[in-house]
C-alpha positions in Angstrom: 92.2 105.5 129.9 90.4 104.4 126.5 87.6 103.1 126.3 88.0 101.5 122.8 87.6 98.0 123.3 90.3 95.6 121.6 88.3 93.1 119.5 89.7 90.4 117.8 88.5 87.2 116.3 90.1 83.4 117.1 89.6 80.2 115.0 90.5 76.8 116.4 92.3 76.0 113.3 94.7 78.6 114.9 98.1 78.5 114.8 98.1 79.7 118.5 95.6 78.6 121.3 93.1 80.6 122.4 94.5 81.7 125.5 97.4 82.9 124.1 95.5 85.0 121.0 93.2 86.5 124.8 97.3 87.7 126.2 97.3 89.5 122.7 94.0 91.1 122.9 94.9 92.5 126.4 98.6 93.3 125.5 97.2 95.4 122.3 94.3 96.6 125.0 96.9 97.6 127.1 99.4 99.1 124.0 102.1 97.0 125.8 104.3 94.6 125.9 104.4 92.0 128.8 107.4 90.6 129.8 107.8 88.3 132.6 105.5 88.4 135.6 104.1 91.8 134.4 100.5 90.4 133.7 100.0 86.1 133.5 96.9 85.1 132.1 96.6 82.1 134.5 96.8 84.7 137.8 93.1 85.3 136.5 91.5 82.3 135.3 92.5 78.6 133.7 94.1 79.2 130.2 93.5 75.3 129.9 89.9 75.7 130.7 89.5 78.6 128.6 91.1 76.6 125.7 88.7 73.6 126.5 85.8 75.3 126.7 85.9 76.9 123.1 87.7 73.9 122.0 84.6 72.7 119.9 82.0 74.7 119.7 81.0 74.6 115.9 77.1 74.1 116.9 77.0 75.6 120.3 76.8 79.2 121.3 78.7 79.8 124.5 79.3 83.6 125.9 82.2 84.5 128.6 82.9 87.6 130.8 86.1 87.9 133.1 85.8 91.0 135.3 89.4 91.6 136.1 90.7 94.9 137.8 90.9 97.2 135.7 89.8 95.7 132.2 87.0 93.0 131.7 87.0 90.6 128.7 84.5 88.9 126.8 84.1 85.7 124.9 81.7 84.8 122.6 81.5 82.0 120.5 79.9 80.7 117.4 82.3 78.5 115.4 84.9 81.3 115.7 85.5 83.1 118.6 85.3 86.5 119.2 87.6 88.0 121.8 86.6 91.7 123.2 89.2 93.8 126.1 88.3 96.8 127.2 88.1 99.1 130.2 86.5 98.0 133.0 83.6 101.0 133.8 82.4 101.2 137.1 
C-alpha cells in the first residue's frame, strides 16, 4: 500500500468530463487498468452530479471528499479543479 496520493488537476474546458479525468486519478492511484465492472465510478457516487457540481465554479470555492473503501478522494475547486486519490488511513 502507498500512501502517495495521485493529484491531478481538471479544467472544464476539458476535453473529458470531470468524472472521467476522477476514473484516471483512481486508475493511476491504483497503477491499474480497469476493464469492465472491475471498479465503476457511478457504484460510488453520481458522475452526473459530480460533473454538475464543478460545472461552473469560476467564482465559487467548493471542496469534496468521498470516503470509499479502501481509497478516499478529494475535490477542490477554484476555477480549475483539483483532483486528489490516495489511501484511505484508518
Amino acid at each position: 500500500m502507498t500512501y502517495d496520493p495521485e493529484r491531478r488537476r481538471y479544467y472544464p474546458d476539458d476535453d473529458i468530463a470531470l468524472s472521467e479525468a476522477i476514473l484516471e486519478a483512481v486508475q493511476e492511484h491504483e497503477h491499474a487498468t480497469f476493464s469492465g465492472d472491475e471498479f465503476r465510478l457511478y457504484d460510488n457516487i453520481n458522475p452526473d452530479a459530480i460533473d454538475m457540481l464543478f460545472k461552473d465554479t469560476s467564482d465559487v470555492e467548493i471542496s469534496v471528499t468521498i470516503e470509499l473503501e479502501n481509497l478516499t478522494m478529494g475535490l477542490w475547486s477554484d476555477g480549475g479543479v483539483d483532483i486528489r486519490v490516495s489511501d484511505k488511513v484508518e
